[in-house]
C-alpha positions in Angstrom: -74.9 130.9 229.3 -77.9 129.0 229.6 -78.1 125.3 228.0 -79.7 125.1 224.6 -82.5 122.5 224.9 -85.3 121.0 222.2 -88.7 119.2 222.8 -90.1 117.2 220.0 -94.0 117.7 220.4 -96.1 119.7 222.1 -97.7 117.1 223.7 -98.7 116.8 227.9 -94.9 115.2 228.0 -93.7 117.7 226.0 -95.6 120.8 227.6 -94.4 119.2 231.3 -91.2 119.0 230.7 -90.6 122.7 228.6 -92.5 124.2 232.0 -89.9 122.2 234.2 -86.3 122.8 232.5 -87.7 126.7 231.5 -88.2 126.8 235.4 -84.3 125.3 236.2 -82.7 127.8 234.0 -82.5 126.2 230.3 -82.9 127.9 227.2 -86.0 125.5 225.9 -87.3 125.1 222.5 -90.3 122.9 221.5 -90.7 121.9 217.8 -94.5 120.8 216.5 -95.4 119.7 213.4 -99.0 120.7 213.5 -100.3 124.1 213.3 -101.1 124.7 216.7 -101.9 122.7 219.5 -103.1 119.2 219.0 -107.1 119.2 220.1 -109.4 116.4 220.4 -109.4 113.0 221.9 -110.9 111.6 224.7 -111.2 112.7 228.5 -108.5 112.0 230.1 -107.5 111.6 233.9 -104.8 112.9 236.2 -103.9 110.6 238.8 -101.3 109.6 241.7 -98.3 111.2 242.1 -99.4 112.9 239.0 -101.5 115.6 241.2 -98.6 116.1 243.3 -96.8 117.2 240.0 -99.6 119.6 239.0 -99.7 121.1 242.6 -96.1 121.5 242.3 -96.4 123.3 239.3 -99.0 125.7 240.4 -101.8 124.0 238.3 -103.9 121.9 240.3 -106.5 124.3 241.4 -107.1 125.1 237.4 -107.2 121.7 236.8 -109.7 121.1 239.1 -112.0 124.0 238.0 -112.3 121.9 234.8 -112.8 118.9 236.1 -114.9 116.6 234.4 -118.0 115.5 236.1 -119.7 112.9 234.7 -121.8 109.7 235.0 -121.1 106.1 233.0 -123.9 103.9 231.9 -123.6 100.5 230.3 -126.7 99.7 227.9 -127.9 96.5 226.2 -128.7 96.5 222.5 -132.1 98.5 223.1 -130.4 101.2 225.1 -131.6 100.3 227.9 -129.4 101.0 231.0 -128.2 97.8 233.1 -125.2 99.7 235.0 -124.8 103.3 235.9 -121.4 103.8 237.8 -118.6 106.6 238.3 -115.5 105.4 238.0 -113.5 108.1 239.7 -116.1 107.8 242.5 -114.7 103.7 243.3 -111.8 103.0 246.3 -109.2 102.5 243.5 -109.0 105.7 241.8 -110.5 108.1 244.8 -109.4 111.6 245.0 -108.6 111.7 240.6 -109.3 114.3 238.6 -111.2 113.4 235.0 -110.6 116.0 232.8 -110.6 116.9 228.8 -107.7 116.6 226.8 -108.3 119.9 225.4 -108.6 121.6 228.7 -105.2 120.0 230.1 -103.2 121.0 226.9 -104.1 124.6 227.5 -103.7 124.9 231.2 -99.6 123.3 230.1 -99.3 125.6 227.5 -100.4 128.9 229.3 -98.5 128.1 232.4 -95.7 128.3 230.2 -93.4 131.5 229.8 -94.2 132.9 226.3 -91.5 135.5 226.5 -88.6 132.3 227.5 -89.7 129.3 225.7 -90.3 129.1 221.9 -92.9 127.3 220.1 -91.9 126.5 216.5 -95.7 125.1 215.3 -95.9 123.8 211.6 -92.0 122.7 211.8 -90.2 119.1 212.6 -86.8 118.1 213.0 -85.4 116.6 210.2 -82.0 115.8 211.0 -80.2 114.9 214.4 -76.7 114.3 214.2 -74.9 113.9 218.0 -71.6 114.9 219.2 -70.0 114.7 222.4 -71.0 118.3 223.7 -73.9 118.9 221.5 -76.7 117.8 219.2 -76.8 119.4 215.7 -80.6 119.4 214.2 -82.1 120.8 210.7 -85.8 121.3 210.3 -88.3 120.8 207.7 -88.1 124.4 207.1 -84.5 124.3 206.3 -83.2 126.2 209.9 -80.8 124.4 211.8 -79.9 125.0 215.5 -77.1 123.3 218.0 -78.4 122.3 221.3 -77.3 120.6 224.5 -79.9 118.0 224.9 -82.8 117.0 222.8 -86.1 115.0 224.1 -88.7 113.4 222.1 -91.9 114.0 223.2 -94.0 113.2 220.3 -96.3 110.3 220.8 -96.3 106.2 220.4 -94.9 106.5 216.5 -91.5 109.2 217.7 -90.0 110.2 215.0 -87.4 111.4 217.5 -86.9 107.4 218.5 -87.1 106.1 214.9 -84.4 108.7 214.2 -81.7 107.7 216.9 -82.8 104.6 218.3 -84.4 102.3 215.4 -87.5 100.9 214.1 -90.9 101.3 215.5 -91.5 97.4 215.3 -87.8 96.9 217.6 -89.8 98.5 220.6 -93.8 98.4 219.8 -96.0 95.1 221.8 -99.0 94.6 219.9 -102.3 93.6 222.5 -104.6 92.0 219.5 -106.8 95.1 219.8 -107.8 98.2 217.5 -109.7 101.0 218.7 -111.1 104.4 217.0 -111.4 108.0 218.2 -114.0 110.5 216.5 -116.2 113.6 216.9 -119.5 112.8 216.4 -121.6 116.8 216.7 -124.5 115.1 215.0 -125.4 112.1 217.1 -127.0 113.3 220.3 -126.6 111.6 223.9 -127.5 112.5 227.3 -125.6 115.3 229.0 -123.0 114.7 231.6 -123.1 110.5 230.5 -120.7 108.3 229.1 -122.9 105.5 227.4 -121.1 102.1 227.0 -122.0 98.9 224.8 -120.4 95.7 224.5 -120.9 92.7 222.2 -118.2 89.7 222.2 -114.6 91.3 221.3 -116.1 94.6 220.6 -117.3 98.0 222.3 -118.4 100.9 221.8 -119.2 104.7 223.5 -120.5 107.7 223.3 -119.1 109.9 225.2 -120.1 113.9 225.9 -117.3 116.3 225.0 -118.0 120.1 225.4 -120.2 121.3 222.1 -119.7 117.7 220.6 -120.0 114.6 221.1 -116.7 111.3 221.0 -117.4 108.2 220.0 -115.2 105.4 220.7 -115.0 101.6 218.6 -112.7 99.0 219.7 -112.6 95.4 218.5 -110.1 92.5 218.9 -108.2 91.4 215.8 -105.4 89.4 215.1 -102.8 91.7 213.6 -104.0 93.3 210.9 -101.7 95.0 207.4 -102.5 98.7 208.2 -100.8 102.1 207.5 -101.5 104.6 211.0 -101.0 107.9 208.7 -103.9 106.1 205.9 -107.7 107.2 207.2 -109.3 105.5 204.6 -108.0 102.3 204.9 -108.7 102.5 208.6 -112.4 103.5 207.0 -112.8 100.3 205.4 -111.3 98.0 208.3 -114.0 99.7 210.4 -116.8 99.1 208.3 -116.0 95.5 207.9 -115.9 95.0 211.3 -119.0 96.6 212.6 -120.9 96.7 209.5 -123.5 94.1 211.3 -123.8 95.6 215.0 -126.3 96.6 216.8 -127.1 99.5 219.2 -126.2 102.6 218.0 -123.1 101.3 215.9 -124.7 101.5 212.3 -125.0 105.4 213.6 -121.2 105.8 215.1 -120.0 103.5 211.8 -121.7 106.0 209.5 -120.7 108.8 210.9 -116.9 107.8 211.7 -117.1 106.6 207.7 -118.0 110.4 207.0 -115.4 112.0 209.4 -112.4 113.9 208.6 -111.1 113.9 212.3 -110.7 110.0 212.4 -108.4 108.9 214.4 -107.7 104.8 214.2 -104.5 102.8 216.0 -103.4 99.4 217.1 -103.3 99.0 220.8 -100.0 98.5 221.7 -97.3 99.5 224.4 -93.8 100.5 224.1 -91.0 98.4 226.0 -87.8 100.1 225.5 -84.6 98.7 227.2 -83.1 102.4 227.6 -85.0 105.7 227.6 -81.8 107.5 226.3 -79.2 107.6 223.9 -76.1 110.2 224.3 -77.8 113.5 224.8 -81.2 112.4 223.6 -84.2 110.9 226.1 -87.3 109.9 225.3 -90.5 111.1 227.9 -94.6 110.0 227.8 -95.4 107.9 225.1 -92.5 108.1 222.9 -90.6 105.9 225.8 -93.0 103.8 227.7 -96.5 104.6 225.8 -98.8 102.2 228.6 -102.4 102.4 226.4 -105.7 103.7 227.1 -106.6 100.5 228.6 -104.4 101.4 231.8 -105.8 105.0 232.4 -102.5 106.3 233.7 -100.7 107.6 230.0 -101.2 111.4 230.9 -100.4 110.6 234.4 -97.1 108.8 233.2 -96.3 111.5 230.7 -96.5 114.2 233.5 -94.7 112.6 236.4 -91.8 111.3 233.7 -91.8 114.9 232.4 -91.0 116.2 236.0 -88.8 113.3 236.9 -86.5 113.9 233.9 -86.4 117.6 234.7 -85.3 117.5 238.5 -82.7 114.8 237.7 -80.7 116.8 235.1 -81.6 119.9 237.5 -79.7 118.3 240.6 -77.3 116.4 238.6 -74.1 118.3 237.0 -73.5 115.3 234.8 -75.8 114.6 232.3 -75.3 110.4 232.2 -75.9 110.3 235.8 -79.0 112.2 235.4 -80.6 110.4 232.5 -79.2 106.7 234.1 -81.0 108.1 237.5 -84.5 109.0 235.2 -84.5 105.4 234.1 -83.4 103.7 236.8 -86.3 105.8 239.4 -89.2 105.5 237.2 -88.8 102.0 235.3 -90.3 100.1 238.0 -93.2 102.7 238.1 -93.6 102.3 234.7 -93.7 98.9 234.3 -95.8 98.3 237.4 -98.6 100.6 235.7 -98.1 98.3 232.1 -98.7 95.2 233.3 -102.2 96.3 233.9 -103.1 96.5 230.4 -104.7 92.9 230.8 -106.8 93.7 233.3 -108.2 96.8 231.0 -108.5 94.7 227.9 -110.7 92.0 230.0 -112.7 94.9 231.7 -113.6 97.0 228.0 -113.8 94.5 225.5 -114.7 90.7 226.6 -114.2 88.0 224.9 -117.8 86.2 225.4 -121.1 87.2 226.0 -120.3 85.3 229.3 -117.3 87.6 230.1 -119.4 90.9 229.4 -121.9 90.3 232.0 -119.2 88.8 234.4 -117.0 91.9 233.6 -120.4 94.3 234.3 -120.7 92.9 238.0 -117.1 95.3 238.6 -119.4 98.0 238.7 -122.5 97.1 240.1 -123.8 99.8 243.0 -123.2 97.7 246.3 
């Protein structure tokens, strides 16, 4: 009989990992409390080892086909361009594949065995209670189910790790930074360009995203009082902040204000000192979230995804194979967090000295 297994979140982590245990002969589940997949957000790149995971998965062409090809410019308060660079063109990150979020999620889910793995949208866990051999779980809707192993795949705020390993605040390392994700259809920008502004401990983009358009605010802030889940609130913190900008922030700021797909966080990274508990794990940003500032979470989420997988594949014992997930790709892990600094001093300088120091990093040679 095959093991019973459940993902929280149908998230690049979770999406990963359902293709890899489906593929080694468990019985996989995945649980998602919105309606259907979660869209939106900003590109997003596949890097490393990452590709090697794709390949492996029989992806890489498709992801490839969707590539996103695209130009940056950095602009001064008139728009006027002073930088125009392509990241993924520079030494460093050679040979990476940009790509939107949107496109990714659907090339996971589609690769995925409809007829084998089942998708339970508009439904959470509510309950997980562990025994020895098993892990009993009711859901919002009232089912219950017994399963094997159970991984939490769903994002920086888990509900999986809140539930079985503690408090949010036990595990979450604030970076004295905010930042804020939305679709902006009405402001219009050149094709095929990410546009970039900076003024001393803010930034802001504009970036082209299929039919739309994402606009990106970050600023530096001692920690602020803030509830994630409250959009207003995050509505007012924005417009106190960048009320009094120039460039195109009155624009973004209006728009944003109007918005009803506003997304608004705390940058912060997760530092856990174990990844699993009994027969639950944690993968992607539920156990190591690393921050947009170090380019690699999507990366992380699939090569921990695949890690996780081929260790409980090759491992009859369970503890073995979860001590051997940690143990592998901590170092990895940490390695690609401590680069967060570097990303912070790169996006949002602290002095008008700093941006135009930070700006030299991609002048054309």
């Amino acid at each position: 009989m095959k093991k019973q297994v459940l993902i929280s979140g149908a998230s690049i982590a979770g999406l990963t990992l359902a293709y890899w245990l489906n593929r080694f002969g468990y019985k996989v589940t995945i649980v998602e409390i919105s309606k259907g997949l979660r869209r939106g957000g900003s590109p997003i790149d596949v890097r490393g080892d990452a590709l090697n995971v794709a390949k492996e998965m029989g992806i890489l062409e498709k992801i490839k086909a969707k590539e996103f090809l695209h130009v940056d410019e950095i602009v001064n308060a008139k728009n006027e361009t002073i930088v125009t660079f392509s990241l993924n063109a520079q030494a460093e990150y050679l040979g990476d594949i940009e790509i939107h979020r949107d496109d990714l999620v659907d090339i996971l889910y589609e690769n995925i065995p409809k007829n084998e793995v089942d998708i339970l949208f508009e439904n959470r866990i509510d309950t997980l209670v562990q025994y020895e051999d098993r892990v009993e779980v009711t859901f919002k809707n009232g089912a219950s189910g017994s399963f094997d192993f159970v991984f939490g795949a769903d994002g920086t705020h888990s509900a999986v790790r809140k539930k079985i390993f503690g408090e949010e605040e036990n595990y979450s390392k604030f970076f004295g930074e905010y930042f804020a994700f939305a679709e902006v259809p009405s402001i219009k920008t050149k094709p095929n360009t990410g546009v970039l502004y900076n003024e001393p401990r803010k930034f802001a983009a504009l970036y082209p995203f299929k039919n739309t358009v994402n606009a990106i605010l970050v600023f530096r802030s001692p920690k602020l009082s803030f509830d994630y889940r409250n959009q207003e609130q995050h509505k007012q913190i924005l417009k106190e902040t960048f009320q009094n900008c120039s460039w195109r922030i009155p624009e973004i700021l209006d728009t944003m204000l109007q918005s009803d797909n506003l997304y608004f966080d705390e940058v912060c990274q997760i530092h856990m000192p174990s990844w699993t508990k009994g027969r639950i794990a944690l993968v992607g940003d539920a156990a190591h979230a690393a921050s947009f500032h170090t380019g690699m979470g999507t990366s992380l989420a699939m090569q921990g995804a695949s890690i996780l997988a081929k260790e409980l594949s090759s491992n009859d014992d369970y503890i073995t194979a979860f001590a051997k997930y940690d143990e592998t790709y901590r170092p990895f892990v940490e390695s690609v967090q401590a680069k967060i600094h570097r990303g912070i001093a790169y996006l949002v300088p602290e002095t008008e000295e700093a941006i135009q120091e930070a700006y030299k990093r991609f002048m054309v040679k």
